[in-house]
C-alpha positions as CSV (number, residue, x, y, z in Angstrom):
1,X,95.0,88.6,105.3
2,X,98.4,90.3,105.8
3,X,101.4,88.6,104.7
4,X,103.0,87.1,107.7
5,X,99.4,85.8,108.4
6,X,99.7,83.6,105.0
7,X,103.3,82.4,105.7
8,X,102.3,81.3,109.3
9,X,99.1,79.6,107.4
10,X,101.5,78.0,104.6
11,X,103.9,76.9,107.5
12,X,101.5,75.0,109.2
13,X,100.4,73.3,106.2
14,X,103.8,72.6,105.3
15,X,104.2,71.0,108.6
16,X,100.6,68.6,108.1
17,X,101.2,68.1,104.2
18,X,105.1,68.2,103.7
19,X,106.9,70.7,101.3
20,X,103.4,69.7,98.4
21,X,102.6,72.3,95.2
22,X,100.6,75.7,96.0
23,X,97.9,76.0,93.4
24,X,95.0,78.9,93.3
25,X,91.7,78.2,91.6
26,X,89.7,80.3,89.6
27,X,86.6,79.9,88.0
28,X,86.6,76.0,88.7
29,X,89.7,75.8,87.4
30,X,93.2,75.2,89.0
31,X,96.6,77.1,88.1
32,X,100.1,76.9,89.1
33,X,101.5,79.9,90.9
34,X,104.7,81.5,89.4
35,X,106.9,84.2,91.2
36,X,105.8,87.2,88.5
37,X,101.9,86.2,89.6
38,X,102.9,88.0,93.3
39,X,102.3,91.5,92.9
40,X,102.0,94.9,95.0
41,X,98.9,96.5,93.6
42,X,98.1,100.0,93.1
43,X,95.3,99.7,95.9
44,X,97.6,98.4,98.2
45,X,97.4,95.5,98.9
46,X,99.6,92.1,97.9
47,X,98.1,90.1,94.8
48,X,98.1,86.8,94.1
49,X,97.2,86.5,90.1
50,X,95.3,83.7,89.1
51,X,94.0,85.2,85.6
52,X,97.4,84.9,83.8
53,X,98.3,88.0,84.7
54,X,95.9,89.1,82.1
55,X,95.2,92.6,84.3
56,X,99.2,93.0,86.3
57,X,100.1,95.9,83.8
58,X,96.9,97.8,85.1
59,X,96.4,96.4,88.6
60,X,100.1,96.4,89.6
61,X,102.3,99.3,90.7
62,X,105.3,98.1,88.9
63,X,104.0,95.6,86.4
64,X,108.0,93.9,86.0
65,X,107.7,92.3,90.1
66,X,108.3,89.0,89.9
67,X,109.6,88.5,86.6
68,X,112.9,88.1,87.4
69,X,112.1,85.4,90.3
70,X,112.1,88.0,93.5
């Protein structure tokens, strides 16, 4: 899915569920996502982290993104 395909999905659920929390699940379990957690990776495409970021500093071309909120 490329990005502006996930906005236009989060829009439209915005617009049926209001302005609600984004959560991902892993491994049966729910987490919270947090700005460093959104990533470019060194394979190209956009992560979404829902391990912790247990694997950004080998997955992600710069492993700092997000950490200062953009």
């Amino acid at each position: 899915m490329k990005i502006s395909k996930l906005i236009a999905t989060l829009q439209n659920r915005m617009r049926k569920h209001g302005d609600i929390e984004v959560e991902v699940t892993w491994e049966g379990i729910t987490r919270a996502i947090s700005t460093d957690a959104v990533y470019k990776s060194k394979d190209g495409p956009l992560y979404i982290d829902a391990d912790g970021n247990c694997c950004k500093r080998s997955f992600a071309v710069d492993p700092t993104e997000g950490d200062d909120g953009t």
